[in-house]
TORTORKE-781835 format. One line per 5 residues: number of its first residue (from 1); their letters; for each residue x, y, z of C-alpha. Coordinates in nm, 2 decimals. Each point is the difference from the previous one (the first is absolute). Layout:
<sites>
NUM	a	X/Y/Z  ...
</sites>
This chain:
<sites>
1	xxxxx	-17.05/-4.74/6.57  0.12/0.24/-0.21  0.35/0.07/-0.15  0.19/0.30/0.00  -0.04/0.14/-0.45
6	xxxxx	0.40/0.01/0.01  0.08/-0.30/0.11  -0.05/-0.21/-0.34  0.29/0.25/-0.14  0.24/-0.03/0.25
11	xxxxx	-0.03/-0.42/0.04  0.06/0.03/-0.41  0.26/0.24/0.10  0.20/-0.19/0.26  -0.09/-0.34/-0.07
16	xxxxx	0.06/-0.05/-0.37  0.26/-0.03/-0.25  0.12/0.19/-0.28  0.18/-0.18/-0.30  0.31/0.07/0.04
21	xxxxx	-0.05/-0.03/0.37  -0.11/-0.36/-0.02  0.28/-0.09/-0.23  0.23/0.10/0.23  -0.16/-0.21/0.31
26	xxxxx	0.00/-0.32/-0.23  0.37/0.12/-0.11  0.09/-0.01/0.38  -0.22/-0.29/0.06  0.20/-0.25/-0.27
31	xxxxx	0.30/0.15/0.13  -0.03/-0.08/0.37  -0.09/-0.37/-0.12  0.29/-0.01/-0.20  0.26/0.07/0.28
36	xxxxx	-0.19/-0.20/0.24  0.02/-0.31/-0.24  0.38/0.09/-0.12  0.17/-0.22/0.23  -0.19/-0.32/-0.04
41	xxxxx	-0.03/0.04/-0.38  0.43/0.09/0.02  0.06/-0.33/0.20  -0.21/-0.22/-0.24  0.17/0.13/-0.31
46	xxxxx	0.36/0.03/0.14  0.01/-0.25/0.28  0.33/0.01/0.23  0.29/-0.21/-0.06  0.10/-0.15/0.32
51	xxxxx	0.35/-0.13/0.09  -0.11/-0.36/0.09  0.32/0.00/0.24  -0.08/0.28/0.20  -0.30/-0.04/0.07
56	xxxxx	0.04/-0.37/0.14  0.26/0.22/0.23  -0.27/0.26/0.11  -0.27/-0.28/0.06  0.26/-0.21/0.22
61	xxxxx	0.07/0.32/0.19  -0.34/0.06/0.04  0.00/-0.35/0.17  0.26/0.05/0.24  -0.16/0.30/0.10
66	xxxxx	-0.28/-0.19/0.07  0.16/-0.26/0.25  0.13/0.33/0.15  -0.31/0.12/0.12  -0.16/-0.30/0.09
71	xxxxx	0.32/-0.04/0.25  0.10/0.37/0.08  0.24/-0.11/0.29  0.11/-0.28/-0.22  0.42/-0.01/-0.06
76	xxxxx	-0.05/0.15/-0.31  -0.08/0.33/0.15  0.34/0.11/0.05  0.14/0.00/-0.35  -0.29/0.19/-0.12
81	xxxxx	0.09/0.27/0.22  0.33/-0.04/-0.09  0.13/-0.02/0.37  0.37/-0.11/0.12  -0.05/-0.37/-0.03
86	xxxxx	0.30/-0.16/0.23  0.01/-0.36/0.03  0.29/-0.17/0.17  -0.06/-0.34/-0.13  -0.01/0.18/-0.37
91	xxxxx	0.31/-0.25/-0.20  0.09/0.16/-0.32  0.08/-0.15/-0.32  0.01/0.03/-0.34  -0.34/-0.15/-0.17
96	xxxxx	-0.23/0.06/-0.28  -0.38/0.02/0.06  -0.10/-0.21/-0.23  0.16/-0.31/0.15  0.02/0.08/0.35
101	xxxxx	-0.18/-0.25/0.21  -0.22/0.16/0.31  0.24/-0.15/0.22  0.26/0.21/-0.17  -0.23/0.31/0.00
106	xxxxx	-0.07/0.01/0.39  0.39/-0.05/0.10  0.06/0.34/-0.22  -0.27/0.19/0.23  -0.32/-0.01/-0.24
111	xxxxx	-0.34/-0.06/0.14  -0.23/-0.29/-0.08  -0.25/0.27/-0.14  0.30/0.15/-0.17  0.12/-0.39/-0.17
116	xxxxx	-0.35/-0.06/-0.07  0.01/0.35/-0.21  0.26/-0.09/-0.20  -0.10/-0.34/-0.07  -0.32/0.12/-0.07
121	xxxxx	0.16/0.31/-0.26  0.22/-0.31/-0.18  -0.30/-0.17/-0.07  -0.25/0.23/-0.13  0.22/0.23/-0.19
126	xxxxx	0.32/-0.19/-0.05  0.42/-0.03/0.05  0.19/0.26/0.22  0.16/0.18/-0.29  0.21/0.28/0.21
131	xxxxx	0.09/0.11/0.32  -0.23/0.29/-0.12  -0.32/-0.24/-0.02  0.08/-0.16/0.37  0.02/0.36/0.13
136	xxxxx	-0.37/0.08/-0.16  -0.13/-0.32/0.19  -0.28/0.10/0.20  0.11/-0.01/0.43  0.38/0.02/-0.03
141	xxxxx	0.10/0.28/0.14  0.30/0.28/-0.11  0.18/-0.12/0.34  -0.02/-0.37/-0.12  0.06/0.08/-0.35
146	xxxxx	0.35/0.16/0.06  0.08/-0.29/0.26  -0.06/-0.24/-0.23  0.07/0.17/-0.34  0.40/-0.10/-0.01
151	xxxxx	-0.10/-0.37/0.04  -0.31/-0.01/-0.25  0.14/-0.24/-0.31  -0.13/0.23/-0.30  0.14/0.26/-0.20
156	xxxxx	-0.11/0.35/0.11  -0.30/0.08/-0.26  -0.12/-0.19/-0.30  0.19/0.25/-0.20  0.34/-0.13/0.14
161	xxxxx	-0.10/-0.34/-0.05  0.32/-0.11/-0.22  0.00/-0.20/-0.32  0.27/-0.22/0.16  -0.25/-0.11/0.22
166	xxxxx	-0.23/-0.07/-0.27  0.24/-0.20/-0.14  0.09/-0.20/0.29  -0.30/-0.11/0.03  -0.10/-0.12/-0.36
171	xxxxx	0.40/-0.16/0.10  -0.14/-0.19/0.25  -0.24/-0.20/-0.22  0.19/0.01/-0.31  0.00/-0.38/-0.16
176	xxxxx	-0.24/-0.13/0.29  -0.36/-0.07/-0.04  -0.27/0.02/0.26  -0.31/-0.21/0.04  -0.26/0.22/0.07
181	xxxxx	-0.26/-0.27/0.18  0.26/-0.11/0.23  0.24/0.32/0.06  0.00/0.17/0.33  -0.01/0.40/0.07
186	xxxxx	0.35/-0.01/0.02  0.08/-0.18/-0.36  -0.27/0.23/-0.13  0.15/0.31/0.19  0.31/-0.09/-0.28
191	xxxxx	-0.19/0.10/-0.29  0.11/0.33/-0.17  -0.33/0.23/0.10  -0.12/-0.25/0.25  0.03/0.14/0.36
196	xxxxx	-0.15/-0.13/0.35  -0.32/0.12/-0.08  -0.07/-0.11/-0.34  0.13/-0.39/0.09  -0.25/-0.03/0.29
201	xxxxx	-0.29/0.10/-0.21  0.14/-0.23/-0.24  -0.01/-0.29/0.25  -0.32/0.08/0.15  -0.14/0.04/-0.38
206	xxxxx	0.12/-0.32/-0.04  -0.12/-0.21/0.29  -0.33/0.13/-0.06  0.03/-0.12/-0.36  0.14/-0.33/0.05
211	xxxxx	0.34/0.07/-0.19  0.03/0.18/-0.34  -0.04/-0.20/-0.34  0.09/0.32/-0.19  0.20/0.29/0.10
216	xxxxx	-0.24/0.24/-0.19  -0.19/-0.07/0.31  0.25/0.23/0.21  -0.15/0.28/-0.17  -0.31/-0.08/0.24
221	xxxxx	0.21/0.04/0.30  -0.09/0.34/0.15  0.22/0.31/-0.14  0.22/-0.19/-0.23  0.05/0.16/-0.32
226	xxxxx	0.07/-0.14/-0.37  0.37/0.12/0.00  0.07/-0.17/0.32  -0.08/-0.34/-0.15  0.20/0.02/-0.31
231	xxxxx	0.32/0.08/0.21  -0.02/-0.34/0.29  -0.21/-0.19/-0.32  0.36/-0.12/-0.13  0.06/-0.07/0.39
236	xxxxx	-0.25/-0.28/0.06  -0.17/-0.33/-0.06  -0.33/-0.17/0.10  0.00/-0.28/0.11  -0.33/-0.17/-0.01
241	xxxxx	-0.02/-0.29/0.22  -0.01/0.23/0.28  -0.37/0.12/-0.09  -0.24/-0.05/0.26  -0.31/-0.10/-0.16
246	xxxxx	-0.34/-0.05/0.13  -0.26/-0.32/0.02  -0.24/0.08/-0.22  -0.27/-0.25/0.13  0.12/0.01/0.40
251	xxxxx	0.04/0.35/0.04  -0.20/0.24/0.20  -0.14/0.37/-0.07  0.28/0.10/0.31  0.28/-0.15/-0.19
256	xxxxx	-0.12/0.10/-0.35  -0.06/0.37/0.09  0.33/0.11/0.09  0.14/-0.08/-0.35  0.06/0.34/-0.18
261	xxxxx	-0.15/-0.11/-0.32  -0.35/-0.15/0.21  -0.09/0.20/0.31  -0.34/-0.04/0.15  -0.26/-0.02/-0.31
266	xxxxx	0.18/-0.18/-0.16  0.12/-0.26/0.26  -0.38/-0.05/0.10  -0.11/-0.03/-0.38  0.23/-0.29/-0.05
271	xxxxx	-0.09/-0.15/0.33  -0.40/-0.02/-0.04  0.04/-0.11/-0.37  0.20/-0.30/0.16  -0.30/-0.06/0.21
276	xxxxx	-0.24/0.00/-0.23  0.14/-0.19/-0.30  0.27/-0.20/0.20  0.35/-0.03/-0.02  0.19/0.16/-0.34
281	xxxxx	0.15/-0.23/-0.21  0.22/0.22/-0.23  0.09/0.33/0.11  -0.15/0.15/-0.31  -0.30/-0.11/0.17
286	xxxxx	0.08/0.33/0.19  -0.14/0.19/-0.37  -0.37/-0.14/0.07  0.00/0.28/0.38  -0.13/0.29/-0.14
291	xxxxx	0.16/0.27/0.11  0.31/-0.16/-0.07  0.19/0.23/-0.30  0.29/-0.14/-0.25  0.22/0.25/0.16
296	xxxxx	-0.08/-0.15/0.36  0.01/-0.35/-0.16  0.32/0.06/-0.11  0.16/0.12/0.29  -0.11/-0.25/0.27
301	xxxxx	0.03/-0.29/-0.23  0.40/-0.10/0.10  -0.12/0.03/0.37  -0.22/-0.22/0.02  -0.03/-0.40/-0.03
306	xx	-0.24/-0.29/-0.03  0.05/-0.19/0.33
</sites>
């Protein structure tokens, strides 16, 4: 088989590269890597700040949204369409979100979906600051909203929130003391800072914990914040006979593990070396587990005993 004479001059002439024309294509080349690899290496070296509160709102939406469609034809359709709601058995009455009971919520026309949602947007993100903040829950709808606006218990927006109200409620507790391991939501509710929200993560913090033996340890309670403690600190006292503790040498991995300061390694840990070397006799005996840290140690040694 023979080849035509031209054709090793016009492969050299089509097919390779002059200098300048192969700088160019590597020019492009590093070029096209760079833009595709801009956004990744942007988002590593300036990663977004994210308003913590906000987006606890936008995941909670997304959750409503959620029971929606898995019940299309469910009671919460309406509102979402925003469609003349008309109840006759609607009662009307002034009330703020934060401490209205369920019973309370149905007589003024809400939906269970619709209680549920706000219960749900008080725990996750926190107290109903505003009228403004109960209009942004997710499912209430502009016709309910204006039905129920003149009744809602809260200044307009945060912005109108008035100092006078700041300082009825620091007025409130002024020369009283709270005890943190025994004080209900509404004792806690008292505190200056301290709304519905924050006191039932408090509690359930606490029952999981067995009481507090330092308030320091209200900084582990989910959202709370350093300048939130100094201002209730002068506010309360521990009392701490009221500490749960556990059996050290009866206990079971089920009733370890749901301490905070254990959870399931470590509940188990302490369990088998109780098999194998029998019962402890000091809790510093806890020291000889080996996973066991001085930080750990030192945590979970006021909730336990030697029974």
């Amino acid at each position: 088989m023979q080849f035509h004479p031209e054709l090793p001059e016009l492969l050299r002439k089509y097919f390779t590269f002059s200098r300048r024309e192969y700088k160019a294509t590597l020019a492009l080349f590093l070029i096209t890597i760079a833009v595709w690899c801009y956004p990744d290496i942007h988002l590593k070296l300036f990663p977004p700040k994210y308003n913590q509160e906000q987006l606890l709102a936008k995941a909670h939406e997304l959750d409503a949204l959620l029971l929606h469609k898995e019940s299309p034809n469910s009671e919460l359709t309406p509102s979402l369409h925003d469609s003349n709601i008309t109840n006759q058995n609607v009662e009307l009455f002034r009330f703020n979100p934060n401490t209205t009971s369920s019973d309370d919520f149905l007589k003024l026309g809400l939906s269970e979906k619709q209680i549920h949602t706000i219960q749900n947007y008080i725990t996750k993100v926190g107290e109903i600051k505003s009228k403004a903040d109960f209009k942004k829950i997710y499912g209430i709808s502009s016709t309910q909203y204006t039905q129920l606006e003149p009744y809602i218990d809260l200044p307009e927006s945060r912005e109108s929130v008035s100092k006078s109200g700041t300082h009825q409620k620091y007025n409130s507790i002024l020369g009283r003391h709270i005890e943190i391991n025994t004080a209900d939501s509404l004792a806690l509710d008292e505190l200056p800072g301290i709304g519905m929200g924050y006191a039932r993560r408090i509690i359930k913090y606490r029952n999981s914990l067995g009481g507090f033996i330092n308030l320091n340890q209200l900084m582990e309670v989910y959202g709370f914040r350093a300048g939130l403690l100094d201002s209730i600190r002068p506010y309360l006292t521990l009392d701490l006979s009221k500490v749960t503790k556990l059996p050290l040498n009866t206990a079971s991995i089920d009733q370890l593990k749901i301490h905070p300061y254990l959870r399931y390694k470590m509940a188990n840990a302490i369990v088998n070396y109780r098999t194998q070397h029998g019962n402890f006799k000091t809790i510093d005996d806890l020291k000889n587990i080996l996973i066991m840290t001085d930080e750990v140690f030192e945590k979970i040694k006021s909730y336990i005993y030697i029974d």
